[in-house]
C-alpha positions in Angstrom: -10.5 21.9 66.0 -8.5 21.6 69.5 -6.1 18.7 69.1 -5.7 16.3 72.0 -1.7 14.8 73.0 -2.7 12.0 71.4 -3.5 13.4 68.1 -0.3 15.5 67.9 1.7 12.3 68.9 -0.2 10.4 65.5 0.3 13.0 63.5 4.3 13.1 64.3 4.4 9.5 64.8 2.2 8.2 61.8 4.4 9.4 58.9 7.7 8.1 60.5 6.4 5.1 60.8 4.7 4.3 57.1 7.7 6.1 56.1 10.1 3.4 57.7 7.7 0.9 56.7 8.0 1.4 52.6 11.9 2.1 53.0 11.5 -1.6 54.8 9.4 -2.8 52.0 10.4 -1.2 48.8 13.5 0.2 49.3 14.3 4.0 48.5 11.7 4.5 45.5 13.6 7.8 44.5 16.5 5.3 43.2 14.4 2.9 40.7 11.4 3.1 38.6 8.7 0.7 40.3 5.9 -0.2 38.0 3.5 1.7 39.8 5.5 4.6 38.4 5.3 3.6 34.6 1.1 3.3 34.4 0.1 6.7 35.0 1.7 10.6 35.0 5.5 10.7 34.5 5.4 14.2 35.9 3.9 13.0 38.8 6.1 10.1 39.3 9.6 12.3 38.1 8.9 14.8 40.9 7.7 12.3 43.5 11.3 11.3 43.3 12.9 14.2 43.1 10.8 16.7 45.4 10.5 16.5 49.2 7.1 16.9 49.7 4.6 15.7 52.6 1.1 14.4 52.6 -1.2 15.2 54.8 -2.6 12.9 57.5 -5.7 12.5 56.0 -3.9 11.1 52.9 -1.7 9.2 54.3 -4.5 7.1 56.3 -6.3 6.7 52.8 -2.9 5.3 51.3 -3.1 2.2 53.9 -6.2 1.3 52.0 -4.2 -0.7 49.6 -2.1 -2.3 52.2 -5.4 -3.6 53.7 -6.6 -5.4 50.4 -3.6 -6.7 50.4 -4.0 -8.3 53.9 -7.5 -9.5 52.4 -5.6 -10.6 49.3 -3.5 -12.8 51.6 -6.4 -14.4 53.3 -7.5 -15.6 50.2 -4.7 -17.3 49.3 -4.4 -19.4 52.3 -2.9 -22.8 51.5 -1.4 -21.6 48.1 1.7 -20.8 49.8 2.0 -17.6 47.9 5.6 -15.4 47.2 5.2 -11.8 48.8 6.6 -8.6 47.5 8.9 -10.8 44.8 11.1 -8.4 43.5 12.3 -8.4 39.8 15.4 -6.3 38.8 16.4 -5.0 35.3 18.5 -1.7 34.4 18.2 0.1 31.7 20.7 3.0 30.4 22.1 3.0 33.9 18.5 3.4 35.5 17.4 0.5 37.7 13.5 -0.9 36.6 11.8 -2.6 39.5 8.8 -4.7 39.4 7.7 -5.5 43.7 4.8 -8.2 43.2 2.0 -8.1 45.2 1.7 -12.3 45.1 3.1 -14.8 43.2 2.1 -18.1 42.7 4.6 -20.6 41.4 4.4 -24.2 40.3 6.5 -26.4 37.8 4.8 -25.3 34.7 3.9 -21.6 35.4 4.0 -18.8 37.6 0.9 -16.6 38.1 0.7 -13.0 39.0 -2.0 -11.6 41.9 -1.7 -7.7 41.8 -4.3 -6.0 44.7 -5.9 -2.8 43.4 -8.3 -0.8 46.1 -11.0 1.5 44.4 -13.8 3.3 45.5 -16.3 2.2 42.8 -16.8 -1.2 41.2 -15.1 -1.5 38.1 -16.6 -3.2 34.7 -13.1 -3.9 33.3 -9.2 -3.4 34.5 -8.1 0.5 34.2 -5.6 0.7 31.4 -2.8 1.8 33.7 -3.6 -1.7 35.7 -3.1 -3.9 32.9 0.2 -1.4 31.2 1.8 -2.1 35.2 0.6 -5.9 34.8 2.4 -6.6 31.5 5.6 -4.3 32.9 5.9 -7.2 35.5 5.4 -9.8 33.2 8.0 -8.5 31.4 10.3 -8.1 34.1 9.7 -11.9 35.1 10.3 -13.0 31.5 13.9 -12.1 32.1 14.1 -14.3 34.7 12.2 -17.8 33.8 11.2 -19.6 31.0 7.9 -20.9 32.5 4.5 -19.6 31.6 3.2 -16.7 32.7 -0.3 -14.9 33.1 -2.0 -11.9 36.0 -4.8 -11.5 37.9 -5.6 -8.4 39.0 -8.0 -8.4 42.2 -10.0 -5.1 42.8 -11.8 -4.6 46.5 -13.7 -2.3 47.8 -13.2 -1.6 51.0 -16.2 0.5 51.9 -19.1 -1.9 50.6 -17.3 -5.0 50.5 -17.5 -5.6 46.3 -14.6 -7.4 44.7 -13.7 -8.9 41.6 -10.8 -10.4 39.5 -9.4 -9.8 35.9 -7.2 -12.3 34.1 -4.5 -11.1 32.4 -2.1 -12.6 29.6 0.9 -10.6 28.5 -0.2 -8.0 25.6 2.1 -6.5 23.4 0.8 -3.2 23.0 0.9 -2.7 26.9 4.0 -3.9 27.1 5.5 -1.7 24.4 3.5 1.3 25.9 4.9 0.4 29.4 8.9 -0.4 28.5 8.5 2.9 27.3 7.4 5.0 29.5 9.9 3.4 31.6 12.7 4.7 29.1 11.1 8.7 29.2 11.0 8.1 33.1 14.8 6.9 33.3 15.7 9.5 30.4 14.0 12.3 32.8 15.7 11.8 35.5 19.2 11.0 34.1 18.6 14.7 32.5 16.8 16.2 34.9 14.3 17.6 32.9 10.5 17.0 33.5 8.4 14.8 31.6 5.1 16.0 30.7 2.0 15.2 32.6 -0.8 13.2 31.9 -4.7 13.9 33.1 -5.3 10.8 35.7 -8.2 9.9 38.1 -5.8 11.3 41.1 -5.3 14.6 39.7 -7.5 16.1 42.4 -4.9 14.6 45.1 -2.0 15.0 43.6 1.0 16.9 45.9 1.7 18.3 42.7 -1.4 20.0 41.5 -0.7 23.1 42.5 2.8 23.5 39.8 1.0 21.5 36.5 1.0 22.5 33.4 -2.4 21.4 33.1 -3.9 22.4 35.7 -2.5 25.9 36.0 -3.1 26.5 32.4 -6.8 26.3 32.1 -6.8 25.4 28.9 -9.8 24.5 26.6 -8.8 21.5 26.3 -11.5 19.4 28.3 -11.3 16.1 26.3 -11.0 13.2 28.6 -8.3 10.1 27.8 -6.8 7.0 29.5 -8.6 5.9 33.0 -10.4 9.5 33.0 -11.9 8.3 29.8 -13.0 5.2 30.8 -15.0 6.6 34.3 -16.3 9.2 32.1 -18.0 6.6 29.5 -19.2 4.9 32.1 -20.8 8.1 34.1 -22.6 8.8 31.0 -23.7 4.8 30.8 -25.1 5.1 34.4 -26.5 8.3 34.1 -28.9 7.0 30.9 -30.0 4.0 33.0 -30.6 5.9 36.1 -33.4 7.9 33.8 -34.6 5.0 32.8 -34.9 3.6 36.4 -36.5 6.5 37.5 -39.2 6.5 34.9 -39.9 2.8 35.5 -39.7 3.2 39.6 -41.9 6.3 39.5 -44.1 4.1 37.3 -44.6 1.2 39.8 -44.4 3.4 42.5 -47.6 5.4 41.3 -49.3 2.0 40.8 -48.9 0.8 44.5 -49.7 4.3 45.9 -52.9 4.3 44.1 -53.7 0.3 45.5 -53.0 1.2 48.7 -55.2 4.3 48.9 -57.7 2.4 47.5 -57.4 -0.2 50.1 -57.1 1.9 53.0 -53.7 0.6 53.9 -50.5 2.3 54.9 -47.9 -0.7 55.2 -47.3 -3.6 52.8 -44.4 -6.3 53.4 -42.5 -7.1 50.4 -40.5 -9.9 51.5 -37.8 -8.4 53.9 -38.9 -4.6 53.1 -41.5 -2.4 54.4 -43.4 -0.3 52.3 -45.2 2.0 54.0 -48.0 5.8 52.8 -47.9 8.5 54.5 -50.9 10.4 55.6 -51.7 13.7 53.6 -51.0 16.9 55.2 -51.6 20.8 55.0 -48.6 22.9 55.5 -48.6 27.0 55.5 -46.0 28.8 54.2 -44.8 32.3 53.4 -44.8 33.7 50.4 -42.0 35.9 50.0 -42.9 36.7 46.2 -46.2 37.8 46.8 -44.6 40.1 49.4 -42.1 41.6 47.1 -44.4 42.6 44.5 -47.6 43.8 47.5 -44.6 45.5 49.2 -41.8 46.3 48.2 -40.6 48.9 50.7 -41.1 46.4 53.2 -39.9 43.7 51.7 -36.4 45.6 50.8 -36.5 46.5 54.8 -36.9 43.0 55.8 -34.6 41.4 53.1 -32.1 44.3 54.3 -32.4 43.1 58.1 -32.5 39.5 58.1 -30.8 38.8 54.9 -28.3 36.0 55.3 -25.9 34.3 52.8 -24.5 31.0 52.0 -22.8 28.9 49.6 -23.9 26.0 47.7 -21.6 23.5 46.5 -20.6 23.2 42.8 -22.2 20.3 40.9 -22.1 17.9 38.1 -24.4 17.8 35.6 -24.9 15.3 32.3 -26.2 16.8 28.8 
């Protein structure tokens, strides 16, 4: 596709900016360990550090997606007088450890935790690497202050609007499992040596793909764990009740056919829907079977002539 002056000036322009933007923000992310960093793949987060890489446009756009539930996130707030970006600062072994909070809300007695997560899909439950960067942050602030603390984490939906908020208290098992991934982070990049990688939901947009272990290797190893684990159950838990809202629609659906054949009618109003039969036709088609096994000379000539190919797209399927 011919690109316009325009486009070739965002596509320049566009990266310099966001880039300037997060420097502005966050501060050169190659020097600390964020907790962003600690919830997911240390491979992925190691060599986002220590690689210059580029994302594409396309990407880049989709990254601002957070940054706009954020803005949402804001709205919300209005009146609470909420903290932006507080940043909390510990080092470990030499290796700074980072916590930028979304929003903090801060009275006498307490201070409460908003983190802003954009997905794609409504969530039942927080993602475990939500709650493991939650409690990293909790723990960071409990350096700092002796009030109370607890989290919510607010997921939105951009495309459809859905939202919903999960209230966290600090758990000991995420903060255990966070502190230390922090530790193999810092301990990878004080050596230089590459931590292993870890199967996420984002392996399929990772700048990294094309180098990891696990995807390169093709192993047999197709068990699902973490986040991955969690979308899968729930996959499975939607397929099973999409069977068993087919049965019952087709069900109902046969039952108002059949009254509205009977009654000569081919629209009903349902409250604010339309329900409408359509008429029974005759269609005439060829049968290209029949003509393979009548003719098969001519069928091979035909086939041989006007023969065209295309490619279908792989697909899922649920046993």
């Amino acid at each position: 596709m011919n690109k316009n002056r325009f486009d070739n000036f965002v596509a320049k322009n566009l990266p310099q900016a966001l880039k300037r933007d997060t420097v502005q923000s966050l501060g050169d992310r190659s020097t600390y360990i964020g907790s962003s960093d600690i919830g997911g793949c240390l491979r992925k987060a190691y060599l986002d550090k220590t690689t210059n890489y580029e994302h594409d446009l396309a990407t880049l756009i989709r990254f601002q997606r957070g940054h706009v539930a954020e803005g949402i996130i804001e709205k919300m707030l209005d009146g609470l007088n909420p903290t932006l970006q507080k940043e909390v600062k510990v080092t470990i072994d030499g290796f700074d450890l980072k916590a930028h909070i979304d929003f903090c809300l801060e009275n006498k007695d307490e201070i409460v935790i908003i983190e802003a997560k954009s997905v794609n899909t409504a969530v039942d439950k927080p993602y475990d690497s939500w709650i493991m960067q939650v409690n990293f942050q909790l723990a960071m602030l409990a350096t700092q202050t002796q009030k109370k603390l607890r989290a919510y984490i607010v997921a939105i939906n951009l495309n459809t609007g859905w939202f919903k908020s999960f209230e966290l208290n600090s758990n000991k098992v995420f903060k255990e499992m966070a502190l230390e991934n922090a530790q193999v982070l810092a301990n990878a990049l004080l050596n230089k040596e590459e931590p292993a990688p870890s199967k996420q939901p984002y392996c399929s947009t990772c700048p990294h793909k094309k180098s990891c272990p696990l995807m390169t290797k093709r192993t047999e190893d197709n068990e699902l764990s973490g986040d991955l684990l969690e979308i899968g159950k729930k996959l499975i838990e939607l397929n099973v009740k999409k069977k068993e809202l087919e049965k019952e629609f087709e069900e109902k659906k046969t039952l108002i056919e059949e009254y509205m054949q009977t009654c000569g009618v081919n629209k009903i109003q349902v409250d604010d829907s339309l329900i409408s039969l359509s008429n029974s036709v005759t269609s005439v088609s060829f049968d290209t079977k029949a003509l393979k096994e009548n003719e098969p000379e001519l069928y091979a000539n035909l086939f041989e002539k006007y023969q065209k190919t295309s490619q279908r797209k792989g697909y899922l399927t649920i046993k």
